[in-house]
C-alpha positions in Angstrom: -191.6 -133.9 -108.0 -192.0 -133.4 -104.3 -189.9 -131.9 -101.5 -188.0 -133.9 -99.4 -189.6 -137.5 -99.7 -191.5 -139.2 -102.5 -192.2 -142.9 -103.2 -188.5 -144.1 -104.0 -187.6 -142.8 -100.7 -186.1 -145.3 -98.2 -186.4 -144.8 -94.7 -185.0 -146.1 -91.4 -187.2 -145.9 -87.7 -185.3 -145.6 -84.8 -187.0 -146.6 -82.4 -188.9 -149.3 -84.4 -190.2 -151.5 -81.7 -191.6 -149.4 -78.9 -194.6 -148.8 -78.5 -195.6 -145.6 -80.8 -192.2 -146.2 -83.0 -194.6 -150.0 -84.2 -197.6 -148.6 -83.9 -196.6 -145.3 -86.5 -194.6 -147.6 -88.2 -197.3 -150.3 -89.3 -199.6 -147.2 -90.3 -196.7 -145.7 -92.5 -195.8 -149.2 -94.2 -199.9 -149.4 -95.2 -199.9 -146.4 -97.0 -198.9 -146.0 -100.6 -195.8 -146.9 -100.7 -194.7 -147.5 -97.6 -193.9 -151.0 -97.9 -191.0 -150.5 -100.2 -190.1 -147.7 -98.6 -189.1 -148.5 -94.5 -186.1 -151.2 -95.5 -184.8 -151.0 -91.8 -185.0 -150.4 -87.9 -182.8 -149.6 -85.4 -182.2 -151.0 -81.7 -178.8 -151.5 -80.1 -180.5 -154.7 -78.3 -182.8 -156.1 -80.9 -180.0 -156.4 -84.1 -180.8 -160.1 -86.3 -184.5 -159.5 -85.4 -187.2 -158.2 -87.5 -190.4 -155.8 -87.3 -193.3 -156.9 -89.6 -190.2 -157.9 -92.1 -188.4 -154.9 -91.8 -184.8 -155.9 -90.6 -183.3 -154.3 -87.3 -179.8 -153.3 -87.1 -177.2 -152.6 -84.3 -176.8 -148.6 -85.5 -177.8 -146.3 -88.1 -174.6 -146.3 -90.2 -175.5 -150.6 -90.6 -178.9 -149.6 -91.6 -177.6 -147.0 -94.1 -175.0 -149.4 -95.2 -177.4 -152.5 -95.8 -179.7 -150.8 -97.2 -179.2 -147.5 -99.0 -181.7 -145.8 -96.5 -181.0 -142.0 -97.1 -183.7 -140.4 -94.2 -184.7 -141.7 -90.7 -187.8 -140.7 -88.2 -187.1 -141.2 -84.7 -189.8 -142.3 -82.3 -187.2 -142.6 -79.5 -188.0 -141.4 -76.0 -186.7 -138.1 -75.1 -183.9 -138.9 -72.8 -182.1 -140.7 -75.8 -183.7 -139.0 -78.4 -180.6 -136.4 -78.7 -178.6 -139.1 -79.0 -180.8 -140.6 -81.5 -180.6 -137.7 -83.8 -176.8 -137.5 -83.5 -176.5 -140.9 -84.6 -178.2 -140.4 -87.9 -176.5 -137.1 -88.3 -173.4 -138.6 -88.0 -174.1 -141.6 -90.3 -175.0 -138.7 -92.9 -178.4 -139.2 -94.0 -180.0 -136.6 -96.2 -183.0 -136.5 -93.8 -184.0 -136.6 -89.8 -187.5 -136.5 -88.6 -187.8 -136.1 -85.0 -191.6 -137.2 -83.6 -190.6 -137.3 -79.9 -192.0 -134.5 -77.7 -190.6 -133.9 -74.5 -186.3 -133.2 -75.4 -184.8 -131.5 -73.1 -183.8 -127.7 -74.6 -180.4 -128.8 -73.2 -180.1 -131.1 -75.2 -181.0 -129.8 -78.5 -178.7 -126.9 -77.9 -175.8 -129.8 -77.8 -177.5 -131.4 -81.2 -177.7 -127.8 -83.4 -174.1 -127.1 -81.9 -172.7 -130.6 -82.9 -174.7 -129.9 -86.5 -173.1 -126.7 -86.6 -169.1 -127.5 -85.8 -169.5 -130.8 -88.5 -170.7 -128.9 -90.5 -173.4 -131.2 -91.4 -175.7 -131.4 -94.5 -178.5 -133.6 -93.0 -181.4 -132.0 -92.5 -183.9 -132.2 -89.3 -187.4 -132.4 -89.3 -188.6 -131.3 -85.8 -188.2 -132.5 -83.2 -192.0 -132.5 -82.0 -193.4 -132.8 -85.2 -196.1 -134.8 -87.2 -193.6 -135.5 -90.1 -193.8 -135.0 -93.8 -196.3 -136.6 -96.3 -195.9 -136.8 -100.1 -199.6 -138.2 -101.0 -200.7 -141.2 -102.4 -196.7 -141.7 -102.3 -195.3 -141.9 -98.6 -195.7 -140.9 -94.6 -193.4 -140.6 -93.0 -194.8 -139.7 -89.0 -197.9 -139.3 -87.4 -200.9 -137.6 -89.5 -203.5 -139.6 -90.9 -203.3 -140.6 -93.9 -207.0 -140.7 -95.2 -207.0 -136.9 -95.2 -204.4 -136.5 -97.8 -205.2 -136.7 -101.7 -202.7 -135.7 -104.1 -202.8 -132.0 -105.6 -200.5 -129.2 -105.6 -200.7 -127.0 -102.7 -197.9 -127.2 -100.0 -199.0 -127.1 -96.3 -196.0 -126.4 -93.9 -197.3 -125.7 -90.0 -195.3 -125.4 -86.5 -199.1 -127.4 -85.0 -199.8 -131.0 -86.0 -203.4 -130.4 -85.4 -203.7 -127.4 -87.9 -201.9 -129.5 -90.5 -204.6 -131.8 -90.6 -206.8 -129.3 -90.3 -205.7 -127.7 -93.4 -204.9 -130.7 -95.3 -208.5 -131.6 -94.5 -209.7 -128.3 -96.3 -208.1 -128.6 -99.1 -208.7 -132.3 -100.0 -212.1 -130.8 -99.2 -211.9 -128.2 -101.7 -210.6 -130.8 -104.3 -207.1 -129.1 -104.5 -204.7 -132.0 -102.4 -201.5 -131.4 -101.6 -198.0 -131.7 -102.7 -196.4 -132.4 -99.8 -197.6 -131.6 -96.0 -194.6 -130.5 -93.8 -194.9 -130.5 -89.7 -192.2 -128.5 -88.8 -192.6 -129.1 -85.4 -193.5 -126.1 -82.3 -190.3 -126.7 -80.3 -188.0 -123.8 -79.3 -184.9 -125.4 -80.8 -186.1 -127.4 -84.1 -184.6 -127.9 -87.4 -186.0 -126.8 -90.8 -187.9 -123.4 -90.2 -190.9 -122.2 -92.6 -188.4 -120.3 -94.7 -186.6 -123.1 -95.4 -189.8 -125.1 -96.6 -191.2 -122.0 -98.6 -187.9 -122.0 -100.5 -188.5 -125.6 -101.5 -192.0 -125.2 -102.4 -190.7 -122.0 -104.4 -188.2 -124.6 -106.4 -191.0 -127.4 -106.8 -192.2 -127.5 -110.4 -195.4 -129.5 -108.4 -196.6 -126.9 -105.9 -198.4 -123.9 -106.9 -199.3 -122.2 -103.5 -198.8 -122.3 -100.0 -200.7 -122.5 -96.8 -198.2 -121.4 -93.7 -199.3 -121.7 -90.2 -197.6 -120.6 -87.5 -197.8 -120.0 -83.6 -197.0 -117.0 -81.1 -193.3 -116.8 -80.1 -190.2 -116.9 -82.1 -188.9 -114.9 -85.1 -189.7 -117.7 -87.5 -192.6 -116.6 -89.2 -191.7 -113.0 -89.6 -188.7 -114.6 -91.0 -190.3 -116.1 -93.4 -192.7 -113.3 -94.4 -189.9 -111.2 -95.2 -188.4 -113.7 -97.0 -191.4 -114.2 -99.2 -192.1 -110.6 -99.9 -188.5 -110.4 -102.1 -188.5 -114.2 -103.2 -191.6 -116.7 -103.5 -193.3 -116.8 -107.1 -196.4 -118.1 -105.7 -199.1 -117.2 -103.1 -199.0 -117.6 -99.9 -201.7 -117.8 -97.5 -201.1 -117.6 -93.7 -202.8 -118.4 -90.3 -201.4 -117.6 -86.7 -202.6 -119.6 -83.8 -202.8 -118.0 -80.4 -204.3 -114.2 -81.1 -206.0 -114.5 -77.9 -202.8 -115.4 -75.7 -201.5 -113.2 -73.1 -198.0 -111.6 -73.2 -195.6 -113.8 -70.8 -197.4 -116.5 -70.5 -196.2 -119.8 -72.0 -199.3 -121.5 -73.6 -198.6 -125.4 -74.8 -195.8 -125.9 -76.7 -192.4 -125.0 -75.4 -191.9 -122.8 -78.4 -195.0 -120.4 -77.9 -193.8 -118.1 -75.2 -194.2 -114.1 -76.7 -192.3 -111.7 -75.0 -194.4 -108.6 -76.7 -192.7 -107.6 -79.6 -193.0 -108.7 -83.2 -193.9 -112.5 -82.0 -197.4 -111.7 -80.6 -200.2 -113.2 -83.2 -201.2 -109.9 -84.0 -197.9 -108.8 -85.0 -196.9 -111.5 -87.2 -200.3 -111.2 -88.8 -199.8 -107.4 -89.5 -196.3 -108.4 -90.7 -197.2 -111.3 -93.1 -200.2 -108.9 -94.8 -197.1 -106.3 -95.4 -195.7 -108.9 -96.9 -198.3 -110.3 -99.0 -199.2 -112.9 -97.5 -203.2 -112.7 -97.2 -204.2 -114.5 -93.8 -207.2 -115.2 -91.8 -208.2 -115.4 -88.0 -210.4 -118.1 -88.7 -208.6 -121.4 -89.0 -211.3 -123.1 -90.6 -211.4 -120.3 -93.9 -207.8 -121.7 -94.2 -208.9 -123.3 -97.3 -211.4 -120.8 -99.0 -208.8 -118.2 -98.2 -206.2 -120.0 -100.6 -208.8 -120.9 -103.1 -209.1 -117.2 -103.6 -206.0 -116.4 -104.3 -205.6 -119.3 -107.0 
């Protein structure tokens, strides 16, 4: 068991033969089992050709229907991108990973509103986001893939750096992971941590959480709360950005605080009322869930 991919997973890129959509691609495909895994591409132009032996098609309902692909990851730029995440909605995969940074907010306010009237049952990964890795089974994104070793601790994180950086603790630690989830730090995004604790509370294979968040947004708090009443296992947290001023907007889109209860001290206070033990220190990420195994 794993949440949301695992080795028999099969997987479209849209996006396949630009330039980071072939380079990610060709990393995925040598890891595990990525080679039976990406059965197809997708370029309006490039339909008949083939990527590395991957086959490209017209549209993602042609992929889906050629192949049985049930999730796509979409390395498209961001004036299309949208666009690109409508399309697999629409062809009603189980699964959409958004990598591309840079979508207009525009733009996904039209994609959650579209989601929203069709009532869709696709879920979205990001967009901005490393992706989601089941180890020693399949990548789908960005993160390296030396740092993961199987276990059964789930990481879910809003920052693709932090991932790694926990993932990198606790292979460190000898613990590995059961799946790695990049939620992505964008304003308008899809899955939320609550959504991913709720599947790591189901998973027979996960045993504890790491959950890192950022300043701005509801989402952690969200979460915590959610925790408090629900999860069956521990949960450790970190916030970035304790050192941020009030109104400033500091990198991603998403991390503007406005004061409230979406300062990094506030969510901090908030997750240890909920029991959720965290740390200021993102590299104690690790030790910090050791001790609470």
């Amino acid at each position: 068991m794993s949440i949301l991919i695992n080795k028999d997973t099969k997987v479209i890129t849209q996006g396949i033969t630009g330039k980071t959509g072939s380079f990610h691609t060709k990393a995925c495909l040598e890891y595990a089992n990525g080679k039976n895994c990406f059965v197809a591409g997708v370029h309006p132009k490039r339909a008949g050709e083939e990527f590395d032996g991957i086959p490209i098609y017209a549209t993602v309902k042609e992929a889906k229907e050629a192949t049985g692909a049930t999730v796509s990851v979409i390395y498209v730029p961001p004036a299309g991108a949208a666009a690109a995440i409508l399309e697999a909605v629409e062809a009603e995969l189980d699964l959409v990973i958004c990598i591309t940074e840079g979508i207009p907010i525009r733009d996904m306010l039209e994609v959650r509103q579209r989601m929203k009237d069709m009532n869709s049952k696709t879920l979205l990964l990001g967009p901005n986001c490393p992706g989601v890795i089941t180890p020693d089974e399949l990548k789908i994104g960005i993160m390296p893939g030396h740092i993961h070793r199987k276990g059964r601790i789930g990481i879910v994180s809003r920052s693709g750096t932090l991932t790694y950086e926990a993932v990198a603790q606790v292979t460190e630690l000898g613990l590995g992971q059961s799946t790695a989830v990049g939620i992505g730090g964008d304003p308008i995004n899809g899955l939320k941590h609550i959504d991913v604790l709720k599947m790591f509370n189901d998973d027979p294979d996960t045993d504890a959480v790491i959950m890192i968040g950022e300043i701005g947004g509801p989402d952690e708090v969200n979460a915590a709360r959610w925790a408090k009443d629900n999860m069956k296992k521990p949960v450790v947290g970190f916030i970035a950005g304790v050192t941020a001023p009030a109104g400033k907007r500091m990198g991603h889109a998403g991390a503007l605080i406005s004061g409230g209860e979406d300062t990094a001290d506030a969510k901090l206070k908030i997750m240890e009322e909920c029991g959720i033990k965290t740390t200021r220190d993102p590299s104690e990420m690790g030790k910090l869930l050791k001790s609470v195994l």
